[in-house]
Residue frames relative to the residue before (quaternion, step in Angstrom):
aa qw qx qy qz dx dy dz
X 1.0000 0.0000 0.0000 0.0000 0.00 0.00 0.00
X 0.4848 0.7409 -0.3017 0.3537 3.37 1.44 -0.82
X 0.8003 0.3786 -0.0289 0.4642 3.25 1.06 -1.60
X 0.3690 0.7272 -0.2971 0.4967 3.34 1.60 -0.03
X 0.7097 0.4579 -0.2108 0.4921 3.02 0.22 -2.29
X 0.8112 0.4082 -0.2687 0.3211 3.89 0.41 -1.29
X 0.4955 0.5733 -0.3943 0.5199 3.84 1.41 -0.65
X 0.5946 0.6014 -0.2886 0.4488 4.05 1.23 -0.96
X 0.8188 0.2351 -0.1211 0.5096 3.38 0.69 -1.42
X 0.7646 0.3093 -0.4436 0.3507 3.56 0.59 0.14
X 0.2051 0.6323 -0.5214 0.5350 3.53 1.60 0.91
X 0.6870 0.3989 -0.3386 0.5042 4.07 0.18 -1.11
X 0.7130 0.5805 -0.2818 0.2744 3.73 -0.14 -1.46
X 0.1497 -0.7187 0.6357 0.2386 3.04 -1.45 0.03
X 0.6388 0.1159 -0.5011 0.5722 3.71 0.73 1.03
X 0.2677 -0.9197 0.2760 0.0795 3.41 -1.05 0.65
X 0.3647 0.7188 -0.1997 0.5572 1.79 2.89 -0.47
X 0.5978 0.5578 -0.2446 0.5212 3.88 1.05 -0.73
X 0.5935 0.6410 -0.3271 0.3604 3.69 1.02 -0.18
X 0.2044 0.8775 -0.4187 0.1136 3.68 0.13 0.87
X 0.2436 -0.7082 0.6572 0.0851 4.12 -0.72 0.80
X 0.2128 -0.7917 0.5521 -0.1524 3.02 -1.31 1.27
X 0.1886 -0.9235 0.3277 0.0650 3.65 0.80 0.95
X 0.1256 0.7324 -0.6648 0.0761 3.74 -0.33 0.82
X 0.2061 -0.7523 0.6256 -0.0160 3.76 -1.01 2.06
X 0.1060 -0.6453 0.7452 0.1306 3.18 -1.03 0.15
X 0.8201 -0.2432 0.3024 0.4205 3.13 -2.01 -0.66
X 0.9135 0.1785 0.1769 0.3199 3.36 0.82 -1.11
X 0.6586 0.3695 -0.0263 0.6550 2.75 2.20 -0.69
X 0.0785 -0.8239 0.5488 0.1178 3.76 -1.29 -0.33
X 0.2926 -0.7439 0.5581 0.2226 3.73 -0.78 1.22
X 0.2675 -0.7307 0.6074 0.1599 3.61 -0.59 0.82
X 0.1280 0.7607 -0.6311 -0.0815 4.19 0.05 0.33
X 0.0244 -0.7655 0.6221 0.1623 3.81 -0.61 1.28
X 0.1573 -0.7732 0.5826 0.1950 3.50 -0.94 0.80
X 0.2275 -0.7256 0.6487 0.0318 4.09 -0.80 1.14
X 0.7315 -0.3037 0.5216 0.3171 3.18 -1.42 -0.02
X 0.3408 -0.7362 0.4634 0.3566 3.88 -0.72 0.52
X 0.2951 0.8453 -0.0577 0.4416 3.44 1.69 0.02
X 0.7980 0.0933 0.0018 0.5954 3.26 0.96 -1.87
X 0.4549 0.8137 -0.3108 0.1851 3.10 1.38 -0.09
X 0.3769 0.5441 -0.3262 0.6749 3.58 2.04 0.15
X 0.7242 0.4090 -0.3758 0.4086 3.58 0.15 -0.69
X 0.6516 0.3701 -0.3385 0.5691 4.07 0.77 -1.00
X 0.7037 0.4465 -0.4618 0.3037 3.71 0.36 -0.23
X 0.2177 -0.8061 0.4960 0.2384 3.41 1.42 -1.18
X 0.7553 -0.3061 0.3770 0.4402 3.68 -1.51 0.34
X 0.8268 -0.1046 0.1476 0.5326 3.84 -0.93 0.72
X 0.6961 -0.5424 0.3887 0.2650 3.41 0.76 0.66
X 0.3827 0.7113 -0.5340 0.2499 3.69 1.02 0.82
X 0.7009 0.6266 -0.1354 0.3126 3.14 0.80 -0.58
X 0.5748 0.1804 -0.3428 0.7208 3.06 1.72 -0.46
X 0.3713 0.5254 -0.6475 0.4084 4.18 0.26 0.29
X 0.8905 0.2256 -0.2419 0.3123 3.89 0.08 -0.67
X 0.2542 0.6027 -0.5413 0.5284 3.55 2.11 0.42
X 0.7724 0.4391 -0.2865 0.3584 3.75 -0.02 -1.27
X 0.7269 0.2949 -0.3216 0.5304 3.85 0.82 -0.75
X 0.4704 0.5097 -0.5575 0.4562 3.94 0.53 0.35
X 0.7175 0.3783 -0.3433 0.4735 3.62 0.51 -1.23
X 0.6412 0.5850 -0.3072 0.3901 3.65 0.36 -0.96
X 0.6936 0.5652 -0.1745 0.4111 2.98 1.01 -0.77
X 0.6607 0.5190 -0.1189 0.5291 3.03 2.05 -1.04
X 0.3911 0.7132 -0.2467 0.5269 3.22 2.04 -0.91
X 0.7303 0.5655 -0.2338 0.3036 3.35 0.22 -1.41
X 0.6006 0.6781 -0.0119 0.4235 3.14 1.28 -1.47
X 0.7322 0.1914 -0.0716 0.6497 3.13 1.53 -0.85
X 0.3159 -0.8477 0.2677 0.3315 3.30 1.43 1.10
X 0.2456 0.5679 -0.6488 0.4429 3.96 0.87 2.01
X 0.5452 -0.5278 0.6455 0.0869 2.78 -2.09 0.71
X 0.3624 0.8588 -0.3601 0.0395 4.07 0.10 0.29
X 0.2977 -0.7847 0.5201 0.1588 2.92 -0.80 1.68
X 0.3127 -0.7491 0.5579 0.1728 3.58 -1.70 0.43
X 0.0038 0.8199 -0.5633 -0.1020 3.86 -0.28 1.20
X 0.2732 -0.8204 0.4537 0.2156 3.78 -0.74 0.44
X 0.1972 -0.8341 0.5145 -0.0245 3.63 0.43 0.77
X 0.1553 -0.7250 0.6598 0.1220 3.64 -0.95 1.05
């Protein structure tokens, strides 16, 4: 999911090299923290937030699959 989230957000960005995921697991769950550029950080969020709404159900969606629970935080 790790590599997902980042193939997702450094598609959006315009530095990609600055694009980084940070994993916190638990028993059952997982804290996705993406960290962007302070810059691109409009661009992963998108208008009203559509854009990260469908970063989070792509991973979740992947989450699910691996019967985890995973949240996605974007951090600048």
């Amino acid at each position: 999911m790790k590599e997902l989230l980042e193939y997702l957000a450094r598609a959006l960005v315009d530095k990609p090299d600055e694009v980084r995921v940070e994993v916190i697991e638990g028993d059952k769950s997982l804290i996705l923290q993406l960290h962007v550029d302070a810059e691109d950080v409009g661009k992963v969020i998108g208008k009203q937030g559509r854009i990260a709404k469908a970063i989070r159900t792509v991973v979740k969606a992947s989450a699910v699959r691996d019967g985890k629970k995973a949240i996605v935080e974007i951090i600048d």
